[in-house]
Backbone atoms as SQL, in Angstrom:
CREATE TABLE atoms (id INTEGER PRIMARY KEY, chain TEXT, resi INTEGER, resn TEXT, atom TEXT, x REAL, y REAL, z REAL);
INSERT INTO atoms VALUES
  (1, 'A', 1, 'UNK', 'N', -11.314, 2.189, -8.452),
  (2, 'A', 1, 'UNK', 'CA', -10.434, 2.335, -7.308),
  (3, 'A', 1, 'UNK', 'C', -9.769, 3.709, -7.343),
  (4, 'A', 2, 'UNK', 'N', -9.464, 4.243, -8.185),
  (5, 'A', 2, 'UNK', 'CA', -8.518, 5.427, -8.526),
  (6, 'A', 2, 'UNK', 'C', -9.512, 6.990, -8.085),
  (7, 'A', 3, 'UNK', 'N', -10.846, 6.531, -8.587),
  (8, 'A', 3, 'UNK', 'CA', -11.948, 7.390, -8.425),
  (9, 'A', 3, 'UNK', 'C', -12.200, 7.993, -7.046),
  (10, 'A', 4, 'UNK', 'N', -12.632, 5.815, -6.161),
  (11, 'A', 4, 'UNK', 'CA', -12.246, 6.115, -4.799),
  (12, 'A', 4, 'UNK', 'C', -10.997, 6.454, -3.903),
  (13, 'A', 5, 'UNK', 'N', -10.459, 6.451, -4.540),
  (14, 'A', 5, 'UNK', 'CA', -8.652, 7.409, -3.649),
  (15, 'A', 5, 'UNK', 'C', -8.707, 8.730, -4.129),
  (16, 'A', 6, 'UNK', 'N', -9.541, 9.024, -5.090),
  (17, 'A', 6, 'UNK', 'CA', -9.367, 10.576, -5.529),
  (18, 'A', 6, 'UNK', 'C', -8.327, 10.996, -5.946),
  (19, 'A', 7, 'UNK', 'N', -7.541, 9.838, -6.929),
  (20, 'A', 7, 'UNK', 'CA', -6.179, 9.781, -7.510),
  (21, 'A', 7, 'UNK', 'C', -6.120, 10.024, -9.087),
  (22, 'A', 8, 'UNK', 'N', -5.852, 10.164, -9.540),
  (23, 'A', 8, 'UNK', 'CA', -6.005, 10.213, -11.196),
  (24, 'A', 8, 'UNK', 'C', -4.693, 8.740, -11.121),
  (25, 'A', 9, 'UNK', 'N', -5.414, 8.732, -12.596),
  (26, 'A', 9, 'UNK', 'CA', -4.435, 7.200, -13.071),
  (27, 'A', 9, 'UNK', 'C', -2.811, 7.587, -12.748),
  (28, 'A', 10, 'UNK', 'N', -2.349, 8.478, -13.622),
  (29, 'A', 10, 'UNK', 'CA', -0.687, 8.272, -13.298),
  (30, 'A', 10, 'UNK', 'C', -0.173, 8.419, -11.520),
  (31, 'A', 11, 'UNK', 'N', -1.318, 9.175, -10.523),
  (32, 'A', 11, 'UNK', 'CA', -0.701, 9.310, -9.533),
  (33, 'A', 11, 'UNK', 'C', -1.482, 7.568, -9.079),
  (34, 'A', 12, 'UNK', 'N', -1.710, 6.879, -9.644),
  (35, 'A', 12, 'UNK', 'CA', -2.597, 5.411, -8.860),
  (36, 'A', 12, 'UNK', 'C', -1.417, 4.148, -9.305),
  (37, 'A', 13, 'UNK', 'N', -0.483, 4.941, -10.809),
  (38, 'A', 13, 'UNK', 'CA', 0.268, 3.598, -11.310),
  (39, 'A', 13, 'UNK', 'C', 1.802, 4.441, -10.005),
  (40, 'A', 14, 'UNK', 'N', 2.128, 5.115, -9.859),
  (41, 'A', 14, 'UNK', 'CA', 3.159, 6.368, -9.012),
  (42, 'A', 14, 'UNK', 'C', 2.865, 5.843, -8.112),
  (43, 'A', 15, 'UNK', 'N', 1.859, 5.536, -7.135),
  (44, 'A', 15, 'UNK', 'CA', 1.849, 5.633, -6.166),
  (45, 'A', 15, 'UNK', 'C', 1.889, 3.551, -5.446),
  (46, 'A', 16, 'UNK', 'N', 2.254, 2.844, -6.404),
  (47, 'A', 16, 'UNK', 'CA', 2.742, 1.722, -6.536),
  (48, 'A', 16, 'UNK', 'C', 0.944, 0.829, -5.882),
  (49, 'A', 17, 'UNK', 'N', 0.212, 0.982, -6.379),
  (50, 'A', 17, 'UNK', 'CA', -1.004, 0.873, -5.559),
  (51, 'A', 17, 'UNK', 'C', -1.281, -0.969, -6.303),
  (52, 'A', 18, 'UNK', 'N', -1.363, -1.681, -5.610),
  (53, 'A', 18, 'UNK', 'CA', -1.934, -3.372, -6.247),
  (54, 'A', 18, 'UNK', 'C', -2.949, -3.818, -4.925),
  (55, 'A', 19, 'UNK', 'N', -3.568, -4.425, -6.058),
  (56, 'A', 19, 'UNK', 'CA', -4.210, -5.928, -4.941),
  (57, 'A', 19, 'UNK', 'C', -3.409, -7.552, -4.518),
  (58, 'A', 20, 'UNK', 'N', -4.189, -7.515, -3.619),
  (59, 'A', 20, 'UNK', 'CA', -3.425, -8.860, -2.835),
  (60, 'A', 20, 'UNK', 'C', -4.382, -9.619, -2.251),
  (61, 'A', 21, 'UNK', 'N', -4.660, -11.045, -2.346),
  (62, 'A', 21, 'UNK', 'CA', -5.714, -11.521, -2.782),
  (63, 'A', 21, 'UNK', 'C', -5.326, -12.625, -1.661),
  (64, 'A', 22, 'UNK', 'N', -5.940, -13.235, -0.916),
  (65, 'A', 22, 'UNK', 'CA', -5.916, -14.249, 0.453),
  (66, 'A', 22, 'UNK', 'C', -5.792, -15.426, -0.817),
  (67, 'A', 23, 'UNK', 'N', -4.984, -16.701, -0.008),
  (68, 'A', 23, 'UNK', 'CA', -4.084, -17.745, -0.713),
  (69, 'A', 23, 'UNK', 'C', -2.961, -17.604, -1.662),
  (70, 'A', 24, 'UNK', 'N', -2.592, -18.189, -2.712),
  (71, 'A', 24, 'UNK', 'CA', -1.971, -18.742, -3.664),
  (72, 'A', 24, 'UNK', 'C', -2.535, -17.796, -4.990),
  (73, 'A', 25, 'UNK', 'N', -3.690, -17.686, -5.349),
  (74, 'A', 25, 'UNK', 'CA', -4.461, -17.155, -6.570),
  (75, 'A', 25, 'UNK', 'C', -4.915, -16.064, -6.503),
  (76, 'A', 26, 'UNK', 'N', -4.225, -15.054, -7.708),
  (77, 'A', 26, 'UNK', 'CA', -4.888, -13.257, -7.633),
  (78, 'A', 26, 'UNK', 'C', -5.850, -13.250, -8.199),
  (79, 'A', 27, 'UNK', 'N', -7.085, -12.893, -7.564),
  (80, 'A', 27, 'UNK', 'CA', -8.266, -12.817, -8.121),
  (81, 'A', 27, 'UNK', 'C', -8.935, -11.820, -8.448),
  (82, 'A', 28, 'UNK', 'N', -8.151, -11.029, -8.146),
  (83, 'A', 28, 'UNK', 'CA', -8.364, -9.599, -8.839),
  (84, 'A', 28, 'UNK', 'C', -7.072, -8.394, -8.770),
  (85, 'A', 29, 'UNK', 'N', -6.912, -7.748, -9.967),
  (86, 'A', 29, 'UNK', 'CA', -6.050, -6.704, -10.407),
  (87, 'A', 29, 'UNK', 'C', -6.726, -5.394, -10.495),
  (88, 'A', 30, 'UNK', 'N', -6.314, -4.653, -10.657),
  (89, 'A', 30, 'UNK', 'CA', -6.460, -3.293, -10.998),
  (90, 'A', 30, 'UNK', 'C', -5.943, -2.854, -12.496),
  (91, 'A', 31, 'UNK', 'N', -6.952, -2.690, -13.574),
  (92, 'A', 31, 'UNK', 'CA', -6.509, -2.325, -14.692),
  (93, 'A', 31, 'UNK', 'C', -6.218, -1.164, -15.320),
  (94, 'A', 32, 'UNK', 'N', -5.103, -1.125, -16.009),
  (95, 'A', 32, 'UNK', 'CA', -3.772, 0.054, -15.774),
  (96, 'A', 32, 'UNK', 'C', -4.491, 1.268, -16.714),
  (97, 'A', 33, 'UNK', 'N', -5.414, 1.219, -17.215),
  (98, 'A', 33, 'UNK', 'CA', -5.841, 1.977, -17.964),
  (99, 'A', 33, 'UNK', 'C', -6.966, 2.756, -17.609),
  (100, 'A', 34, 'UNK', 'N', -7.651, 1.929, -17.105),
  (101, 'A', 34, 'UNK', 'CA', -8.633, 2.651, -16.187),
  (102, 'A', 34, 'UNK', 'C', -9.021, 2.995, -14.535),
  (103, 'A', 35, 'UNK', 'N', -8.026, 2.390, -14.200),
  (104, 'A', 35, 'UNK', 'CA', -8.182, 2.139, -12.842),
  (105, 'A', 35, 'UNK', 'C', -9.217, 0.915, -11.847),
  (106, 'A', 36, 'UNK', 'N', -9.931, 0.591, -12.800),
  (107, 'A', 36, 'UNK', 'CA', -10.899, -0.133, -11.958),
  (108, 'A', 36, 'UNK', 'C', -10.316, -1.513, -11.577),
  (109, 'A', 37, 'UNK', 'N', -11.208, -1.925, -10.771),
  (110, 'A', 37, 'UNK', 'CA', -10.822, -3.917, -9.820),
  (111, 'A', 37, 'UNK', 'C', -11.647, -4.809, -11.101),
  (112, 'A', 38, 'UNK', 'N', -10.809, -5.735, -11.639),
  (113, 'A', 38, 'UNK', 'CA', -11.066, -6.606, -12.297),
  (114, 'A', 38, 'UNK', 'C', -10.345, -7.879, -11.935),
  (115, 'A', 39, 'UNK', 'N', -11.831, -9.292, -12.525),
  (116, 'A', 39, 'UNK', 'CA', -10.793, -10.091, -12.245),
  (117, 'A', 39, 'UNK', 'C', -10.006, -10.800, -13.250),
  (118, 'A', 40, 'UNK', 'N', -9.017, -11.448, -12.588),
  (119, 'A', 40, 'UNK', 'CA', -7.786, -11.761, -13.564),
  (120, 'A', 40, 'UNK', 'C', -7.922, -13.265, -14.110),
  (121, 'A', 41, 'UNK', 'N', -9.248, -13.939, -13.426),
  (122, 'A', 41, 'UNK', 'CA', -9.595, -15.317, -14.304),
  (123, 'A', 41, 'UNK', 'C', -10.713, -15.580, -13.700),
  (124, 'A', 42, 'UNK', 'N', -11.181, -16.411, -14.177),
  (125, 'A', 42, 'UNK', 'CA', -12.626, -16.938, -13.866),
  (126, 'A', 42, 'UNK', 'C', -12.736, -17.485, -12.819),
  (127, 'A', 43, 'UNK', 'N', -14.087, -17.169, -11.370),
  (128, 'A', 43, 'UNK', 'CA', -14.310, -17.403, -10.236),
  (129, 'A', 43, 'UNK', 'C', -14.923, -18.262, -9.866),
  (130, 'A', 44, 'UNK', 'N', -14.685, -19.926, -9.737),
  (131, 'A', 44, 'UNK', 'CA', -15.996, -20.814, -9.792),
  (132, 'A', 44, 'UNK', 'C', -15.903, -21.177, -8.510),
  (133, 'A', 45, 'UNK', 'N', -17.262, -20.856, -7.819),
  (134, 'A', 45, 'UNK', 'CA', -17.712, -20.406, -6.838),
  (135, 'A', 45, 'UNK', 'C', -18.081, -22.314, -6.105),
  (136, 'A', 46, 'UNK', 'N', -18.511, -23.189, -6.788),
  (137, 'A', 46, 'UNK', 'CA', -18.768, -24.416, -6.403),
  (138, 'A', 46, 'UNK', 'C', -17.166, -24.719, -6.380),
  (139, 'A', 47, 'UNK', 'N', -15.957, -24.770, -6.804),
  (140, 'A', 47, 'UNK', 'CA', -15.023, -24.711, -6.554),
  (141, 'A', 47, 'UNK', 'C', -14.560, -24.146, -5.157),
  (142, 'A', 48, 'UNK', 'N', -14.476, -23.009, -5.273),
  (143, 'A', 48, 'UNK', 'CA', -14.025, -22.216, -3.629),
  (144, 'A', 48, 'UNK', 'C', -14.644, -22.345, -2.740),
  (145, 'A', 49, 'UNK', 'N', -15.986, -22.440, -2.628),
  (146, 'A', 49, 'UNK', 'CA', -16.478, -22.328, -1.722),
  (147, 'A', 49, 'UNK', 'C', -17.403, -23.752, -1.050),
  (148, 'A', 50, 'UNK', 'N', -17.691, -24.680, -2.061),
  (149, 'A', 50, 'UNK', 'CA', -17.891, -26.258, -1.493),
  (150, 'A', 50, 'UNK', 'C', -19.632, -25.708, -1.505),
  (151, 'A', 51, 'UNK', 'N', -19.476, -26.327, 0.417),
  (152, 'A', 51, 'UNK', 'CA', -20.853, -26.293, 0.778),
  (153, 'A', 51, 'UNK', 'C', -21.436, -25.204, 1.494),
  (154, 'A', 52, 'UNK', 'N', -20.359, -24.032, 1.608),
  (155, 'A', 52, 'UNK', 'CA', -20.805, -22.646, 2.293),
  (156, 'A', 52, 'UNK', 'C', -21.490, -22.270, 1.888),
  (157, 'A', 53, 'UNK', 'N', -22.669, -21.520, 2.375),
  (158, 'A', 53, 'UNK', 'CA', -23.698, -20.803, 1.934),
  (159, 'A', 53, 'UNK', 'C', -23.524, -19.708, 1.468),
  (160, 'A', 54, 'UNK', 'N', -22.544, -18.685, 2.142),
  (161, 'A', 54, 'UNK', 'CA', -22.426, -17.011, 2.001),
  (162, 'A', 54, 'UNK', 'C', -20.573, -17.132, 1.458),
  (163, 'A', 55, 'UNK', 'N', -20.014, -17.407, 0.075),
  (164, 'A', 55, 'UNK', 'CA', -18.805, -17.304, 0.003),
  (165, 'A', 55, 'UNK', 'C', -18.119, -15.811, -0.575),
  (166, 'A', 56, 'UNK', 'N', -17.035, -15.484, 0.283),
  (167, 'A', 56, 'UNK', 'CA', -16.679, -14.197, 0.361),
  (168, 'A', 56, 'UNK', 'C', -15.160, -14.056, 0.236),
  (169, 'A', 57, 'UNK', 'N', -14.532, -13.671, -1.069),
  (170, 'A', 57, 'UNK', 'CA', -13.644, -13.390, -1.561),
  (171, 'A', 57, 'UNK', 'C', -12.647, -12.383, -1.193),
  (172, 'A', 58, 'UNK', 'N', -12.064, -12.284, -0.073),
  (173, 'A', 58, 'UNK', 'CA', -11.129, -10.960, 0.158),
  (174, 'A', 58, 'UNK', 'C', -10.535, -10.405, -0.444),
  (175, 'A', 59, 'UNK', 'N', -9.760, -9.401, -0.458),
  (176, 'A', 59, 'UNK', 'CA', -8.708, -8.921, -0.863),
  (177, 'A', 59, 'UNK', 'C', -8.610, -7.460, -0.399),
  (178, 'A', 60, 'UNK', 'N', -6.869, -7.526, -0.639),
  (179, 'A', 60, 'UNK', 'CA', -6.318, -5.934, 0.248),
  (180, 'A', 60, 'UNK', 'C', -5.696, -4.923, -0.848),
  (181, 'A', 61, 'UNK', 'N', -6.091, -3.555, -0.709),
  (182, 'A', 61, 'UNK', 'CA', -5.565, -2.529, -1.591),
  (183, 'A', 61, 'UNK', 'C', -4.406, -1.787, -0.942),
  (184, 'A', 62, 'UNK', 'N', -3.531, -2.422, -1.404),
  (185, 'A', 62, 'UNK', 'CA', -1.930, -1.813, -0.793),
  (186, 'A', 62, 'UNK', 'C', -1.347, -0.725, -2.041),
  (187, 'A', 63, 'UNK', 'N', -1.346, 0.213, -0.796),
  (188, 'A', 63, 'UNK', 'CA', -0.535, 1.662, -1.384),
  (189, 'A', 63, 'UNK', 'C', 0.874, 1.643, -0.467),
  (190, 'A', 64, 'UNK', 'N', 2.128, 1.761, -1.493),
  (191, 'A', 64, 'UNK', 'CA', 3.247, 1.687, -1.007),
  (192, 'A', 64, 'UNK', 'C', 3.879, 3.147, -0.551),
  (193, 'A', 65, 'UNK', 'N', 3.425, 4.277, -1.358),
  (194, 'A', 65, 'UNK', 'CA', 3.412, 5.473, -1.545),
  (195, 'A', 65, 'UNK', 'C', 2.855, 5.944, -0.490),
  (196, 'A', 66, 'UNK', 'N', 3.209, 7.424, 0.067),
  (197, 'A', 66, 'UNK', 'CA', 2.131, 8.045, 1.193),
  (198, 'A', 66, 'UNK', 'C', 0.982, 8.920, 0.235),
  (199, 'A', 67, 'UNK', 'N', -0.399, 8.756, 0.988),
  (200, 'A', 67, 'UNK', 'CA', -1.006, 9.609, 0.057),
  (201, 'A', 67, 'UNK', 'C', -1.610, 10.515, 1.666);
């Protein structure tokens, strides 16, 4: 993520940057060391998604900071 903003890490932790994940459960973070999207627990897909064929996990990259 940091790579794609063309941010280096301290201006990506500065610039107050998180994920935000549709429902109740964060399913993915941004790890502080490297910058990249990881997830923060295990995704069981027969769980979330039932009997859908194509299941698709959102999430939003909020920068609080102006870049």
């Amino acid at each position: 993520v940091a790579k794609d903003l063309g941010l280096q890490l301290p201006a990506l932790r500065d610039s107050g940057v998180r994920v935000v994940s549709e429902g109740r459960r964060q399913y993915f973070a941004l790890h502080g060391k490297t910058g990249h999207l990881v997830t923060t627990e295990r995704i069981d897909r027969e769980q979330l998604c039932r009997l859908v064929e194509k299941c698709v996990l959102r999430c939003e990259l909020i920068v609080e900071a102006e870049m």
